[in-house]
C-alpha positions in Angstrom: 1.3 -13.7 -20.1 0.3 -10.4 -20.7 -1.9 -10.0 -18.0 0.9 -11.2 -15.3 2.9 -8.2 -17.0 -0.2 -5.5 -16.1 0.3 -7.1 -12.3 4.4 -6.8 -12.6 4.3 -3.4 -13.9 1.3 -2.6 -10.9 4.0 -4.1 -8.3 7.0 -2.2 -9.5 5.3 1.5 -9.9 3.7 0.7 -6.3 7.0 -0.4 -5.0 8.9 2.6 -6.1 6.2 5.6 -5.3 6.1 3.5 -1.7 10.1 3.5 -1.7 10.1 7.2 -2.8 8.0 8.5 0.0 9.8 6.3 2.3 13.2 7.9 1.6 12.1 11.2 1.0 9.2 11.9 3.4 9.1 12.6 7.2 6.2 10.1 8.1 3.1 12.6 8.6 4.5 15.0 6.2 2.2 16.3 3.5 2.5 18.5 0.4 -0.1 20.0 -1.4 -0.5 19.0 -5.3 -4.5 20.5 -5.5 -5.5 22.9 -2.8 -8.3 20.9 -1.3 -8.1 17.9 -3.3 -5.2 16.0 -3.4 -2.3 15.8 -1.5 1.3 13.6 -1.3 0.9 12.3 2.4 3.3 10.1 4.3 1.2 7.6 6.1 1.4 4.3 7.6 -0.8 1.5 7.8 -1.3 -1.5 9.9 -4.7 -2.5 8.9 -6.8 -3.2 6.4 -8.9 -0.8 4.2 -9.7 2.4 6.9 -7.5 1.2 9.1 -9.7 -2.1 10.2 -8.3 -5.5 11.5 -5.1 -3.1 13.0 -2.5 -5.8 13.5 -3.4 -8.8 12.1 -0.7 -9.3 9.7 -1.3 -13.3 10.3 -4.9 -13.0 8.8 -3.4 -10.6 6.2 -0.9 -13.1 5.1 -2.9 -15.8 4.6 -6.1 -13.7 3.3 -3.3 -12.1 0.6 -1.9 -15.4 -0.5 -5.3 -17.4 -0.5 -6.8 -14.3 -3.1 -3.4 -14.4 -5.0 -2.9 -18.5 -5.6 -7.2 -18.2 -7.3 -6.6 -15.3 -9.2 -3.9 -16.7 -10.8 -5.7 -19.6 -11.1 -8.9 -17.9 -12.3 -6.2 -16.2 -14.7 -5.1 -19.4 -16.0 -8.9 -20.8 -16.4 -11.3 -18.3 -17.2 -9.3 -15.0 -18.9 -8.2 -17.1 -22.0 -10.0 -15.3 -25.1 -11.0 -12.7 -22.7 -8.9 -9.6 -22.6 -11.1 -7.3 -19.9 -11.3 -10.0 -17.5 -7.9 -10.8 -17.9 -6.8 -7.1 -17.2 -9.0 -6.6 -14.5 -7.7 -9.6 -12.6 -3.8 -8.5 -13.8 -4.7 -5.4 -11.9 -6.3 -7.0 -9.0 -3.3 -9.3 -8.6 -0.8 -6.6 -8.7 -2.4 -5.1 -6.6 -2.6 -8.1 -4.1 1.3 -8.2 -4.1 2.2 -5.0 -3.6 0.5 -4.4 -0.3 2.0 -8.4 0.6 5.2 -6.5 -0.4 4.8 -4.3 2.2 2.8 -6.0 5.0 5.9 -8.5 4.8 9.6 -6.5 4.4 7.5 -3.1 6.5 5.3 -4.7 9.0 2.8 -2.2 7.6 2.1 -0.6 4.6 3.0 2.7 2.9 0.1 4.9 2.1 0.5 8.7 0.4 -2.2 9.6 -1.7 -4.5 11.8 0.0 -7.9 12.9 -1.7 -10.6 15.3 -0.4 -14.0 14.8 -2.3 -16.5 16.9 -1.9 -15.0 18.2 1.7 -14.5 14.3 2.8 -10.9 13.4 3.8 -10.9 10.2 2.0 -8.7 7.3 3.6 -5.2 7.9 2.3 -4.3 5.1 0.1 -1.5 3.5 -2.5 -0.9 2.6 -6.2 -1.6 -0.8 -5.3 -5.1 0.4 -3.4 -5.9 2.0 -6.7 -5.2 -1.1 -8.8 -7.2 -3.5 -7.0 -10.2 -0.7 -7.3 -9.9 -0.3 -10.8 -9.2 -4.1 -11.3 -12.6 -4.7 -9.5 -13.9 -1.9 -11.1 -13.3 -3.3 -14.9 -14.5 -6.7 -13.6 -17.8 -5.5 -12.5 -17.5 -3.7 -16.3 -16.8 -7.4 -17.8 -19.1 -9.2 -15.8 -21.9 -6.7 -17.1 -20.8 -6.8 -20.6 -21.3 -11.4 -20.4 -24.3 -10.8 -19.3 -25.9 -8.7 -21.6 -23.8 -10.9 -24.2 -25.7 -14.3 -23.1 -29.3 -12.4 -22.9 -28.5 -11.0 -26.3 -27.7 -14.7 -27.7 -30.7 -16.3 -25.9 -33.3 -13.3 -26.8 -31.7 -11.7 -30.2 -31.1 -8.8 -31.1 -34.8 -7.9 -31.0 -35.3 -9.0 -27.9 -37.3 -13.0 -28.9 -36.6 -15.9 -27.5 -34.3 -18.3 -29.3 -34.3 -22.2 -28.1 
């Protein structure tokens, strides 16, 4: 349960930054937070990631609900007893969602934050954007973590083998 409450909370925080730069930004507008790093930007999006796939909200809909029926099923299976995976895929599915949100009610979907790093214009992104990254992010963390767990129980603590 909890980690359909990390996704809810993902989804409602997305949805209202998304609704408040709807209602209160000209679309293009921008306003400066950190001179040369980060930026409030009204922006639009049609695509995927960078702006690929442009338009195919078909293969977005289907992509979206395909990765959000096995992550609640990989939710349901595999995070029991196992907090970080469980949060990582809470973030991931909230994350899901609140583009879906979008891409459904918009036709598009509702972009703002806009980073320059190290001079690059980064692609201007979302809250939901950012939870799917870090939801990925603490997976690859968890994933890393099991592994060193199951050498450690194979090998022992200093590092011989144990049938």
């Amino acid at each position: 349960m909890f980690y359909y409450i990390i996704a809810l909370f993902v989804i409602m925080l997305d949805q209202l930054t998304k609704w408040l730069i709807v209602k209160t930004m000209e679309l293009g507008e921008s306003i400066k937070v950190i001179d040369n790093f980060l930026y409030i930007t009204s922006h639009r999006n049609r695509g995927a990631a960078w702006g690929i796939l442009q338009g195919q909200m078909w293969f977005f809909y289907l992509i979206t609900i395909a990765v959000v029926v096995g992550l609640v099923i990989y939710i349901q299976k595999a995070a029991k007893g196992k907090r970080l995976l469980g949060v990582s895929l809470g973030f991931m599915l909230g994350g899901a969602i609140g583009n879906f949100i979008d891409r459904v009610y918009r036709k598009e979907v509702v972009d703002f934050i806009n980073t320059y790093i190290f001079g690059y214009d980064f692609p201007i992104f979302n809250i939901a954007d950012s939870a799917l990254v870090i939801g990925v992010g603490l997976l690859m963390v968890d994933m890393i973590w099991e592994e060193r767990e199951a050498k450690r129980k194979a090998y022992g603590e200093n590092g011989t083998h144990h049938p």
